[in-house]
C-alpha positions in Angstrom: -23.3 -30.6 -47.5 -24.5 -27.1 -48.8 -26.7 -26.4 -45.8 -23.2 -26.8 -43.4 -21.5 -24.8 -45.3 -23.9 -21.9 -45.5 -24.3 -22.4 -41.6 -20.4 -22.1 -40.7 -20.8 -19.3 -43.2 -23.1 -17.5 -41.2 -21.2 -18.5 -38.2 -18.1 -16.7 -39.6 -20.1 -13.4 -40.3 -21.6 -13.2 -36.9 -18.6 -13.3 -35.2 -16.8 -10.9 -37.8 -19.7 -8.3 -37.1 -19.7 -9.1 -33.4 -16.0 -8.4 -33.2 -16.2 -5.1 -35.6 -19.1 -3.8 -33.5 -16.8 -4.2 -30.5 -13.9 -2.1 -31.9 -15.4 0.3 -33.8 -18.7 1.5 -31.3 -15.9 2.1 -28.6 -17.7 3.3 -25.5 -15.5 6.4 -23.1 -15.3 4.0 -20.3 -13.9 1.0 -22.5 -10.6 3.2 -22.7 -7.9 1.5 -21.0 -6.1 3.5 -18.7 -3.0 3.4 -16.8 -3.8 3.3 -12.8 -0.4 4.0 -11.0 -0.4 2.8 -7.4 0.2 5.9 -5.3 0.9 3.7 -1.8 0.0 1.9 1.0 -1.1 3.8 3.8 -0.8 2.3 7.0 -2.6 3.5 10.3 -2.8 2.4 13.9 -3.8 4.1 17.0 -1.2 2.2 18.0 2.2 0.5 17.2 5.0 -2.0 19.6 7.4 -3.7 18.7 10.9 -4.6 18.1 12.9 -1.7 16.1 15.7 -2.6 14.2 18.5 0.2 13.4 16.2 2.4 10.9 18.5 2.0 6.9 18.3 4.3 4.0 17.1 2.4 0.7 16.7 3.3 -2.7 13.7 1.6 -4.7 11.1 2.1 -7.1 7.1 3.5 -6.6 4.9 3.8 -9.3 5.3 6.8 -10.0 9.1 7.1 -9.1 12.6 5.5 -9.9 15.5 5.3 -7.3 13.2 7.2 -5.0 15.3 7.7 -1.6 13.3 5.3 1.4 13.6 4.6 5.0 13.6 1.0 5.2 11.8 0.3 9.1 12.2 -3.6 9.8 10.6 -5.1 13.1 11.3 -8.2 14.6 7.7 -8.0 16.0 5.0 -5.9 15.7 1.7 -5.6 17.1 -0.9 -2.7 15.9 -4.0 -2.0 17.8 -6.9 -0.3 15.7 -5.0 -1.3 12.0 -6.3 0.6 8.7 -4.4 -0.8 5.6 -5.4 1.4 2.5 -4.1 0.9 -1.2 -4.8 3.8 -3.3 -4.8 4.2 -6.8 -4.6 7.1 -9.1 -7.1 6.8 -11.6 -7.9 9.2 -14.6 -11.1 9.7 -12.7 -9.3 9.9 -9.4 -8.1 8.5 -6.4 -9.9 4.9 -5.6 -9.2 3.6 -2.5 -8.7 0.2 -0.7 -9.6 0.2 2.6 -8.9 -2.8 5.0 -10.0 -2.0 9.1 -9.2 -3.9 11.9 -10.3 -3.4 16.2 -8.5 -6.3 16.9 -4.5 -6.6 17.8 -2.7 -7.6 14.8 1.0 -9.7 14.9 3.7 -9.6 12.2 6.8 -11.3 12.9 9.9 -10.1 11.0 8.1 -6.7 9.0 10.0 -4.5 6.7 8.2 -1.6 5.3 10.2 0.8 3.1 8.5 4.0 3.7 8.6 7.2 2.2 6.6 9.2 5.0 5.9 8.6 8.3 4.2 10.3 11.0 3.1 9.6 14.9 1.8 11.8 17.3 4.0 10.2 20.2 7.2 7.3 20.4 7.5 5.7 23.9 8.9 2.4 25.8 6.4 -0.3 25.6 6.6 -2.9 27.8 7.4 -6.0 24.8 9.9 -4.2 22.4 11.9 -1.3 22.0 9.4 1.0 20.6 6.0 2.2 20.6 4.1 4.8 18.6 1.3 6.7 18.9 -1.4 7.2 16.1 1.2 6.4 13.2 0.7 6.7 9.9 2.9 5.0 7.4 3.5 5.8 3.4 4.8 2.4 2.4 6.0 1.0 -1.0 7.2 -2.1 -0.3 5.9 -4.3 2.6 7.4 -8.1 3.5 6.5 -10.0 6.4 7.2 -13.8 7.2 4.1 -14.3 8.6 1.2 -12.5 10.2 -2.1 -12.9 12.7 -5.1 -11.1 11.0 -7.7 -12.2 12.4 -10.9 -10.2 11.1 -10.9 -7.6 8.4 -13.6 -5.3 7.0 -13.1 -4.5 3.7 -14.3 -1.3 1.8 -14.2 0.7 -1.6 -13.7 4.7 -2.4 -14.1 6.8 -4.8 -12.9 10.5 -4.6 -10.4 12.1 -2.2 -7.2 13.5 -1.9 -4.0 11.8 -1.3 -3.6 11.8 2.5 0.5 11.5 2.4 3.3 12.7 0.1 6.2 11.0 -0.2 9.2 13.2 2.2 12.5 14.5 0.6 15.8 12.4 1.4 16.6 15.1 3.8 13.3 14.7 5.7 13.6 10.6 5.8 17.5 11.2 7.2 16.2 13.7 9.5 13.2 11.0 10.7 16.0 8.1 10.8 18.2 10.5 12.7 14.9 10.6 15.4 14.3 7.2 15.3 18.1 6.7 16.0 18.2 8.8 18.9 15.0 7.3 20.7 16.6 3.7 20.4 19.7 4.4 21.4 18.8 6.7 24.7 15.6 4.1 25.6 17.5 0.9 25.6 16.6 -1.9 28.1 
């Protein structure tokens, strides 16, 4: 009887100095930190699809509250040459996400609320109502009923700037008032 109690008495103290060590020999990189996602970044050499009427939103970002948005939402959407990248500001910087794709990706019913969007070039596809050019997209929120990814490589990085900022309100109404204008004058 004495010997198990002097070996769950040992038992206790080794895990009382285990646990001790832990907190008090705190290493720097055991700090928790608090990563705030700075985006999606979403890049194609090229976008088609169905563009419905381009809507201001208001929503939340990491970083932000009630941050003004231009809500995109496609009935269809293909993207040739797809890069997907979550990044994340870190205390030791930006790490990155980085999801590639050559092959033609499908998304049925997409809405992307964006806060910056750029393309080199909108035109009339021949499926859809839209097509854009080398377009990059800073996107907070992304829904999609369902999807065709086929293959994706997937890759890590460390370092870097933030490739996008998010635009003013007056910037997204002045890119909704483009995006207006090209759907209304190119209508099938």
């Amino acid at each position: 009887m004495a010997l198990k109690h002097r070996n769950s008495t040992y038992k206790i103290i080794i895990i009382l100095i285990t646990t001790l060590s832990a907190l008090l020999f705190v290493t720097k990189d055991s700090y928790a930190s608090n990563p705030s996602v700075v985006g999606f970044i979403i890049e194609a050499s090229q976008m088609e699809g169905t563009l419905q009427t381009p809507e201001m939103s208001v929503g939340n970002t990491s970083i932000e509250k009630s941050r003004s948005m231009l809500k995109l939402t496609f009935e269809n959407l293909t993207c040739k040459d797809l890069v997907i990248k979550k990044m994340v500001k870190t205390s030791k910087g930006i790490i990155t996400t980085r999801m590639t794709s050559n092959d033609k990706i499908l998304f049925e019913n997409l809405s992307l609320s964006v806060t910056n969007a750029e393309y080199s070039e909108a035109y009339v596809p021949e499926n859809g109502n839209i097509g854009l050019k080398n377009a990059k997209l800073l996107a907070h929120n992304v829904k999609t009923v369902s999807s065709t990814l086929p293959q994706f490589q997937l890759s890590f990085n460390e370092g870097g700037e933030v490739e996008l900022s998010p635009k003013s309100e007056a910037e997204l109404l002045q890119m909704k008032a483009g995006l207006e204008y090209f759907l209304s004058n190119n209508q099938q």
